[in-house]
Every structure is written in C-alpha cells, then in structure tokens.
C-alpha positions in Angstrom: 2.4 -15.5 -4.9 3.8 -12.2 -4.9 2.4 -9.2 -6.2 4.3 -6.2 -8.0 2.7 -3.0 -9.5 4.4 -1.4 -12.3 3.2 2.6 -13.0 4.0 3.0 -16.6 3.9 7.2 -18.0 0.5 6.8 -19.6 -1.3 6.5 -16.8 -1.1 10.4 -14.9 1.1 13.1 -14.3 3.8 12.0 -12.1 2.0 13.2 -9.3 -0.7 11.4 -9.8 1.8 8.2 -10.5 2.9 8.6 -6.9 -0.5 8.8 -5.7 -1.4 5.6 -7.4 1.7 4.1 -5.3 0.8 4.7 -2.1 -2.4 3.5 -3.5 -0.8 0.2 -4.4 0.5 -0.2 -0.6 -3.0 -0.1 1.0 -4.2 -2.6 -1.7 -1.4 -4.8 -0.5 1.0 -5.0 -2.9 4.6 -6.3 -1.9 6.6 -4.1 -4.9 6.2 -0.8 -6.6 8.0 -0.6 -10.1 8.6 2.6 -12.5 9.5 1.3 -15.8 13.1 3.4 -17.1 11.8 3.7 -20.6 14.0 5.5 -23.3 12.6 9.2 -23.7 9.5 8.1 -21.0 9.4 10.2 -17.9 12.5 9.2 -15.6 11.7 6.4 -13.2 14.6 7.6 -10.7 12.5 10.8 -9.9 9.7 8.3 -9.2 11.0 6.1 -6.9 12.7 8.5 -5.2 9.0 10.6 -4.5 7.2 7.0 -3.9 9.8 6.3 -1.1 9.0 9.4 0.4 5.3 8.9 0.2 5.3 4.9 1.3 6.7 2.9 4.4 6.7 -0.6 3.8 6.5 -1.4 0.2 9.5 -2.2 -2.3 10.3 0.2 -5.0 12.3 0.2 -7.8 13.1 0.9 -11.4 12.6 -1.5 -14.1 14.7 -1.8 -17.7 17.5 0.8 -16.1 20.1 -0.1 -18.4 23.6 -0.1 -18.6 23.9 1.7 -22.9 21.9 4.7 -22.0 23.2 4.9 -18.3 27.0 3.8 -16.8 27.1 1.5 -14.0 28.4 4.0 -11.9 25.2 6.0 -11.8 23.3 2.9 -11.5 24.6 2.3 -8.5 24.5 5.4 -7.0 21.2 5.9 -8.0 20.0 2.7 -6.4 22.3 3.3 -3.4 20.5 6.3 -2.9 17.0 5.1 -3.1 17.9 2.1 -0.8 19.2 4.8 2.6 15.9 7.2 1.3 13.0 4.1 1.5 15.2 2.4 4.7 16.0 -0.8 2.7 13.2 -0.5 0.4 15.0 -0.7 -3.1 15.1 -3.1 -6.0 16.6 -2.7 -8.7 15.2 -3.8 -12.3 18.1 -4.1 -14.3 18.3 -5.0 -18.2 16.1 -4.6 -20.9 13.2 -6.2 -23.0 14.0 -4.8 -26.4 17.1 -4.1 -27.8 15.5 -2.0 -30.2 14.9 1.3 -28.4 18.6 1.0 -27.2 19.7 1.2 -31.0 17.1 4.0 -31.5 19.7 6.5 -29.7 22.6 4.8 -32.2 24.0 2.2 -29.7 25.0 -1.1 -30.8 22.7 -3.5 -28.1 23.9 -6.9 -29.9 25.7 -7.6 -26.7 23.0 -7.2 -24.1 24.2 -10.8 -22.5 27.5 -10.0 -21.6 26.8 -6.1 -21.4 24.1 -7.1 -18.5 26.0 -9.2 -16.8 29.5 -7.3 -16.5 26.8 -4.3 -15.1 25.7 -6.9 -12.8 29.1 -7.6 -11.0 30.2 -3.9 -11.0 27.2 -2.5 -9.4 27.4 -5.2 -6.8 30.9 -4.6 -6.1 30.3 -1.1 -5.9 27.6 -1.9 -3.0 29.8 -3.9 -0.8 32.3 -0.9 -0.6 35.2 -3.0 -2.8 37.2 -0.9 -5.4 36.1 -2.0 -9.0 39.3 -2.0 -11.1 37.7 -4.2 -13.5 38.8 -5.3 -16.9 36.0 -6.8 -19.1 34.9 -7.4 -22.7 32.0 -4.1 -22.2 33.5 -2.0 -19.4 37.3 -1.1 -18.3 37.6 0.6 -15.0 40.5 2.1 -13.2 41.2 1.9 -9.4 39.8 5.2 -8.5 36.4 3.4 -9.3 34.6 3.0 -5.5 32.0 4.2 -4.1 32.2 7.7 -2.1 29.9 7.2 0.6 28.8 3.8 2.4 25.3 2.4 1.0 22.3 1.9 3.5 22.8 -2.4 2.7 25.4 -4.0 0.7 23.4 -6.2 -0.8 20.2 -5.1 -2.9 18.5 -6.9 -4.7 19.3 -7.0 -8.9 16.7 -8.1 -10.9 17.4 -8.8 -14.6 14.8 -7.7 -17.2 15.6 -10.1 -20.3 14.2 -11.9 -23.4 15.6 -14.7 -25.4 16.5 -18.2 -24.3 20.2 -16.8 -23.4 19.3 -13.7 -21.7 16.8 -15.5 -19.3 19.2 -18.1 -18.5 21.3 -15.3 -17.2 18.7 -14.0 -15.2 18.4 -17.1 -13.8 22.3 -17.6 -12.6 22.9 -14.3 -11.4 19.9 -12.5 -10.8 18.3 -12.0 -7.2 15.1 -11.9 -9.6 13.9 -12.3 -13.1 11.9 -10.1 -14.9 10.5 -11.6 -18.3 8.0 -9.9 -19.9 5.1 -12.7 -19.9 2.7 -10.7 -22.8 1.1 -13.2 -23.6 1.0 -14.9 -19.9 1.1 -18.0 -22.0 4.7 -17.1 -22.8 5.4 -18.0 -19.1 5.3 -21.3 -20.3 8.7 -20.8 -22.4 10.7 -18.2 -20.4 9.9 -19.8 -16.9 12.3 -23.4 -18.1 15.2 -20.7 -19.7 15.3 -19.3 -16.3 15.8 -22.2 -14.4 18.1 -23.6 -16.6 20.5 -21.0 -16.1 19.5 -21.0 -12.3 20.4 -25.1 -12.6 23.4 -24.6 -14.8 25.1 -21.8 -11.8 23.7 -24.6 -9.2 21.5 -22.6 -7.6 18.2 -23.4 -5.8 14.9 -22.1 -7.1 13.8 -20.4 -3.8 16.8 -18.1 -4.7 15.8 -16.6 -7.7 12.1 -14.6 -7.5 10.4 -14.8 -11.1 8.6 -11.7 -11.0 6.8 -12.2 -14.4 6.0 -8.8 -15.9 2.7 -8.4 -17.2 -0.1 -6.5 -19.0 -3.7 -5.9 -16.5 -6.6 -4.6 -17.4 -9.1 -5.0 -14.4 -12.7 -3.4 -14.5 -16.0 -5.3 -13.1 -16.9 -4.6 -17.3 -14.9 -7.6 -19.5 -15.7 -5.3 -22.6 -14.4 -2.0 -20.9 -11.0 -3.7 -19.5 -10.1 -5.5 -23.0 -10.9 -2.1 -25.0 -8.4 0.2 -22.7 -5.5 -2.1 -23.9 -5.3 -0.7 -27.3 -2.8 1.8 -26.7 -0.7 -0.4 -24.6 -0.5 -3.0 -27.4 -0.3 -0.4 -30.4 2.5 0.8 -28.3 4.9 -1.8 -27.6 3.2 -4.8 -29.4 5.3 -4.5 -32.4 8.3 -4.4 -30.0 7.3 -8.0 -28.6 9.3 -11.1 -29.0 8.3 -14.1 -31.9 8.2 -16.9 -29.4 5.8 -15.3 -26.7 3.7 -14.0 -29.4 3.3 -17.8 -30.8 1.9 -18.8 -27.3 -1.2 -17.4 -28.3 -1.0 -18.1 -32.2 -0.1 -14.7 -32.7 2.9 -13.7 -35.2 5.2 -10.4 -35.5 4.0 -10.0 -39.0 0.7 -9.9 -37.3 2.0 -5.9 -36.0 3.5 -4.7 -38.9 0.2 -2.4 -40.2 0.3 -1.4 -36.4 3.9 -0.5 -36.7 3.9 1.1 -40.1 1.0 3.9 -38.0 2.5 3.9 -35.3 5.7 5.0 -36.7 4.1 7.9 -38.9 2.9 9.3 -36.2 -1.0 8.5 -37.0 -1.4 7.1 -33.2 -5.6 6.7 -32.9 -5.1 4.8 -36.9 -2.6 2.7 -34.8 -5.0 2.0 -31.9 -7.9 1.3 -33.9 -6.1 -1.4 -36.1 -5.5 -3.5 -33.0 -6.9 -6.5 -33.4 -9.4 -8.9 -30.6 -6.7 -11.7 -31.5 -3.9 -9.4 -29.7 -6.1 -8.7 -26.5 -4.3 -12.1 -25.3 -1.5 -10.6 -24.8 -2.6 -9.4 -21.3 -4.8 -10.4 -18.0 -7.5 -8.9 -18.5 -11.3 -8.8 -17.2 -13.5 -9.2 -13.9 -11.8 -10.1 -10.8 -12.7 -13.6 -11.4 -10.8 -14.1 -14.7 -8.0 -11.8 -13.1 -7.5 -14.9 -10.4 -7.8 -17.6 -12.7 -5.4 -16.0 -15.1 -3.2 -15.1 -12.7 -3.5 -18.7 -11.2 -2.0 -20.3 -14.7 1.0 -17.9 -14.9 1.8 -19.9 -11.0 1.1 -23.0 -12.2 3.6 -22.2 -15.0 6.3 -21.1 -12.1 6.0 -17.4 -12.0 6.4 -16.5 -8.0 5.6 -12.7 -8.3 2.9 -11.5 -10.7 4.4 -7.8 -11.9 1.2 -6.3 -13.3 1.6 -2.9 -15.4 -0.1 -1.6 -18.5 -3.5 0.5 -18.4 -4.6 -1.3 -15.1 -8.5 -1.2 -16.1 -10.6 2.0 -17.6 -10.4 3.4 -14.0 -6.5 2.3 -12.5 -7.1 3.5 -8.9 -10.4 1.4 -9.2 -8.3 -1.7 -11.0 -5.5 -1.0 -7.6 -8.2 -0.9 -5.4 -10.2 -4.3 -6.8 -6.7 -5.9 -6.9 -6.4 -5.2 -2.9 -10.4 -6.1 -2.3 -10.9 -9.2 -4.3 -7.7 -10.4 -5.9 -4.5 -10.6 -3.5 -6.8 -11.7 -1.2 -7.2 -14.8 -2.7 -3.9 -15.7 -2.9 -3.4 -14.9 0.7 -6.0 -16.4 2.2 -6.6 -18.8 -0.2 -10.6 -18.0 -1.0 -13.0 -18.8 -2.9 -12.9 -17.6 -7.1 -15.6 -14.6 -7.1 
C-alpha cells in the first residue's frame, strides 16, 4: 500500500500548507497532492513551493483540468514542476464534478472525451513531438511544441474521474486513477470500472496505481475526529456521486437541506445540519480504526490510499500519527494498535 496526502485550502495559509508537506515526508508519505479547485487557492503555486521545501516525495496537482486551463499550460506547468522537484512530479488530471466546471458557464458534458484528448496532447508535448492534432475537443496547428526540453518525457498522468465511463478511462490510459472513494465503501464499485477499462486497453493491473482519494479524520479522540468533518461534508457532500453515496445507504436527496444553506451563504446552518449518517463518508477515528479502514479499501483493490480532508482536529498531529502508528503497519506489517 501506498500512501498519498492531499492538503486541501481549509486547512492553513499556504505557508502553513507547505509546512504540513514537508511534514508529510518525515511521516513517510510516498505523494504530496494540492487539490486545483475552481476559485480555491492555486495548487501550481503549491507544488512548486513544496518542491522547494522537500527531497524525496512526489508532488502534484489534483483535478487540474483541461475547461478552466488549455493543455498547453498543463504541460508546461507540470514540465516545470518535474526539472524544479528532479523527477518528483505527478500530475492529477481530470475532475470529480462536473458541476463546478459549469459554474464558470462551460459546457463539461464531455468530460470523457475532453479528458482523454488532454491526455494524448500533454503527453506528446512531453516527449518533444509537435502536436498538430485534430480532435472532436481540441484542434491544434503545427506550431504547437514545446519550447524547451522537459526534465523526463514521461510523467506520470493520473486521471481524477467519476462514473462507470470515466473510470474505465482512467483505467486504459491513465498511469494512475484517482476516484474519489467518499464513502471508502464506494471502492467497491469504482475499483471493477477501472479495471475494466484497464482489461478492455489489455493492460496489466500492476500498470495502473489506484490511488483512491479519500476523506481522514485522525485524532486519538473518535468523537473529536468525526465532528471536524462537518465542514468537509457540508462542503462538497452535496457535490458527491448517487452510487458511492448508496454504499453507505446514503442518498443525494439526503444533501439537499445542506445544499439549499450552503448555497445562501448560511455556512455554520450548513455545518450543523450534517448529519452522523454522513460521517461514513470518510476514515475517520483512532489509529486503530484508521488501519482497519484503510485495510478494507485494499482488500477492495485500492494500491494507494490518497487521504485529504480535515486530517483530525489537530492535522500536523493526524500527519504525525499517520507516520508513528499507521504507515507503519502497512510497511512492516504490525500488529493493529
């Protein structure tokens, strides 16, 4: 098992973001993520300070996608990052909402195709080649090539999707899948859409990393790491998908009171009407229930655990309980504390 750390906006200043990344290193993390969030702080400024701050661990963006920002600069952004960290970037490409694409008035309907055309260009534009490229979502000239030669030619795409179809694509041409597993019980649906697409392309499943995405709280305190989630589920519950939500009996409808406050602007009304029902949605708890949540989402196929959200009341203390009692369990393959 692999283990990714994703440092979402609400957690500090960006300084203190960075901090929490180097942080993440010493715990023992293998991957550093900065979620690219319409109208959040921008990840790229991030990464780019993590890589200047860290040595060995993987960074990269996750969500960048290719409405709100061209291929071109995709590339060049992750280009970039990749000669700044000395082969340390990843790149999180996709999206797991359509809906705060359309916010900005872009049509997202095609997200499949859109994704995957992205996909192609940027990696052509990494291996130097000149992208005249005619597609259904983009139509490039021969003057489109990369200025400058990247750090490697090949780094690794990840694709951030949702839906049966959009998985599958992750799973044929992605280095890496990113579903969002909230609930981690929704692992149990997205994990077969991936492989079939990895099946249908004829690939192997060592090739594709299924770094399922998901909500930690950690805290020694089982009351104080469920009730820090309410503003990550008041958040972006509503925004969640029908079939991971029915993992845990839990229904779309279910959000709608949380929406309606959410979306006139009446945030702590929003928080408080979260419901214990929707505390499922992440891994949550002591570092015991941590491991043996963490421990399903394997057994369900997920390869690397990409835990974001709060973290736990305190997250440097959630980073630093991650590095003392939970990675190494997986690593040395200890006893459940």
């Amino acid at each position: 098992m692999r283990f990714g750390l994703r440092l979402i906006q609400y957690l500090g200043t960006p300084r203190r973001l960075v901090e929490l990344a180097v942080l993440a290193e010493e715990a023992g993390f293998d991957s550093v993520w900065f979620p690219h969030d319409a109208f959040m702080g921008n990840s790229w400024v991030l990464t780019a300070a993590a890589a200047e701050h860290t040595s060995e661990i993987q960074i990269g963006s996750v969500g960048t996608n290719s409405y709100l920002t061209n291929p071109v600069e995709i590339a060049t952004y992750i280009a970039t990052l990749d000669e700044l960290s000395k082969g340390r970037a990843v790149l999180g490409l996709g999206l797991h909402t359509t809906e705060m694409v359309e916010w900005t008035g872009l049509d997202a309907s095609d997200h499949v195709t859109h994704t995957r055309e992205a996909t192609e260009i940027i990696r052509s534009l990494l291996r130097g080649e000149v992208v005249d490229y005619r597609g259904e979502a983009f139509s490039w000239t021969d003057q489109c090539y990369l200025r400058f030669r990247p750090y490697r030619p090949e780094i690794p795409i990840y694709i951030a999707a949702f839906g049966s179809q959009f998985l599958a694509l992750s799973g044929e041409i992605g280095d890496g899948s990113l579903p969002m597993i909230t609930p981690p019980e929704a692992a149990s649906y997205m994990v077969p859409a991936i492989r079939a697409g990895l099946s249908a392309a004829g690939r192997h499943p060592s090739q594709v990393d299924i770094a399922g995405c998901a909500w930690l709280s950690l805290s020694e305190s089982w009351a104080e790491a469920t009730d820090v989630l309410r503003q990550m589920i008041s958040y972006f519950g509503p925004y969640l998908e029908e079939p991971a939500l029915e993992t845990v009996g839990l229904q779309k409808k279910d959000f709608d009171r949380v929406r309606e406050l959410m979306a006139a602007g009446r945030h702590d009304e929003a928080t408080a009407a979260v419901t214990e029902d929707m505390f499922r949605l992440a891994i949550s708890g002591s570092p015991k229930h941590v491991i043996e949540q963490i421990e399903h989402v394997a057994a369900l196929g997920v390869t690397h655990v990409n835990l974001g959200g709060p973290l736990g009341p305190d997250p440097a203390q959630a980073i630093r309980l991650m590095g003392d009692r939970v990675i190494p369990h997986f690593r040395e393959g200890g006893p459940v504390e």
